[in-house]
C-alpha positions, -999 to +999 in steps of 0.1 A: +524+324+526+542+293+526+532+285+489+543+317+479+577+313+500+579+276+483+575+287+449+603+316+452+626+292+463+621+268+436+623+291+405+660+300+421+675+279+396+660+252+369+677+218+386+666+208+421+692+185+428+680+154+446+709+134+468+713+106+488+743+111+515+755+080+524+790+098+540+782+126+562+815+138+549+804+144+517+775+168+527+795+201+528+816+198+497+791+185+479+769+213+489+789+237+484+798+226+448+764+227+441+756+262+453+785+276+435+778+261+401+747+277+407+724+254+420+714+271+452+681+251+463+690+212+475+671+179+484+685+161+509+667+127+508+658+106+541+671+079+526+702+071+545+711+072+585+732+107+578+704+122+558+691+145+586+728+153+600+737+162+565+708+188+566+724+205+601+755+209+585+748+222+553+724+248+567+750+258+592+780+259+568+773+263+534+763+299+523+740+308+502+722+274+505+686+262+508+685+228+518+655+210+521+643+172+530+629+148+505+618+116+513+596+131+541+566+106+552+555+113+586+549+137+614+578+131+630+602+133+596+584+167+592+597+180+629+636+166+627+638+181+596+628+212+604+651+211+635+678+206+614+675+236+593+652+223+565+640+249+546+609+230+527+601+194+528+591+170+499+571+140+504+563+110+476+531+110+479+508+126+503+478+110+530+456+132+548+477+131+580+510+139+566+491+170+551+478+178+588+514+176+597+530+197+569+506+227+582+513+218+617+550+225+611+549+256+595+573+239+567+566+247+529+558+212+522+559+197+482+537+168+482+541+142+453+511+141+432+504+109+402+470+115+394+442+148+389+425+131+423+457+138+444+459+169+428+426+179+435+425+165+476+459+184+482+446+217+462+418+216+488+445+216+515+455+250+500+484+236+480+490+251+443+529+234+441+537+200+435+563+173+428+549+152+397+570+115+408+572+091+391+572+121+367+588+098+334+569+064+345+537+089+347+540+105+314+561+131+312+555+161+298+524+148+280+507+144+315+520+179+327+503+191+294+472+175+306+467+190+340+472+224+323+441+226+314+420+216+347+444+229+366+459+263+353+468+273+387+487+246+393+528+246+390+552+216+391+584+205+401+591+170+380+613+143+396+618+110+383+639+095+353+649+130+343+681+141+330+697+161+312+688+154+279+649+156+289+651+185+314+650+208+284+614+193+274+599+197+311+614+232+311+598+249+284+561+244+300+549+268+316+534+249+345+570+238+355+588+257+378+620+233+380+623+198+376+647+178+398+672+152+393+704+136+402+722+135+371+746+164+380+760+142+409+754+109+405+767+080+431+802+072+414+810+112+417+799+115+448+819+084+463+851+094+442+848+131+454+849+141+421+840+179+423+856+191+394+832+171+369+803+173+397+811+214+390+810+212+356+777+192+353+761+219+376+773+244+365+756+231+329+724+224+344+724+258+358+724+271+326+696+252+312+666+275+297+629+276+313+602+287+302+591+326+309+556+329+306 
């Protein structure tokens, strides 16, 4: 159930966008921009001291959102998260006991696959969804083409040294369910509350194309 739960919230837009929140003041209206450009489903990394606050407040006050953690690497990111309102949680990688955690929490949980051996432990865990990180460093979409054919079952969310330019690429497969990035709102935005341009790179990454079949 939770991989079918997982997967329906990914394919609500193309762009997962993946944030750092180093000003708890920013979560909201950053959030909310977001959502309204049309970018509903959000990654909240746990890469600052605000991250988890962030989450509380932008499951309690922005509509329409479905915030999740990234950045997740233990048992007990797994349960603060999820305290906070976390909708799914995305890890980097995956070891055995953070997999045992993800099913204790109840969480839709994204592990972070490189290679057809991480693939192939975490599809024995009953997972059939996966962020491919580093996905650019990794191969791209010539790697994504690859598993295809092992692994037909399989479907990805691609994060790493993607932007706008490339999206397009990682979209048309049909083993790709969204990729994410951070072009959309990138740091200098952010910090100069631009949310005018953030909006308008959004709301462009919204429109991108996937693939249908």
């Amino acid at each position: 159930m939770n991989e079918s739960t997982l997967r329906s919230m990914l394919q609500q837009a193309p762009v997962l966008p993946v944030m750092v929140i180093e000003d708890i003041d920013h979560a909201v209206p950053l959030a909310r921009c977001l959502v309204d450009a049309g970018l509903p489903v959000l990654e909240i990394t746990l890469r600052s001291k605000v991250a988890v606050e962030a989450i509380r407040r932008i499951a309690n006050e922005v509509d329409g959102a479905i915030v999740g953690a990234g950045t997740v690497l233990d048992a007990k990111d797994l349960h603060a998260v999820k305290d906070a309102g976390a909708r799914f949680a995305i890890a980097p990688g995956a070891t055995p006991a953070l997999h045992a955690a993800a099913i204790d929490s109840g969480l839709p949980f994204l592990p972070a696959v490189a290679t057809a051996s991480e693939l192939m432990f975490a599809m024995e865990q009953g997972i059939d969804t996966f962020k491919l990180f580093p996905a650019a460093v990794l191969g791209g979409t010539a790697l994504l083409r690859a598993f295809s054919g092992p692994f037909p079952e399989a479907r990805f969310c691609p994060t790493g040294g993607i932007d706008a330019a490339s999206a397009p690429d990682y979209l048309a497969l049909h083993n790709v369910l969204t990729v994410g990035g951070s072009w959309m709102a990138p740091a200098r935005l952010v910090a100069a509350k631009d949310w005018d341009r953030i909006s308008q790179l959004a709301t462009e990454a919204a429109a991108l194309q996937r693939n249908k079949g």
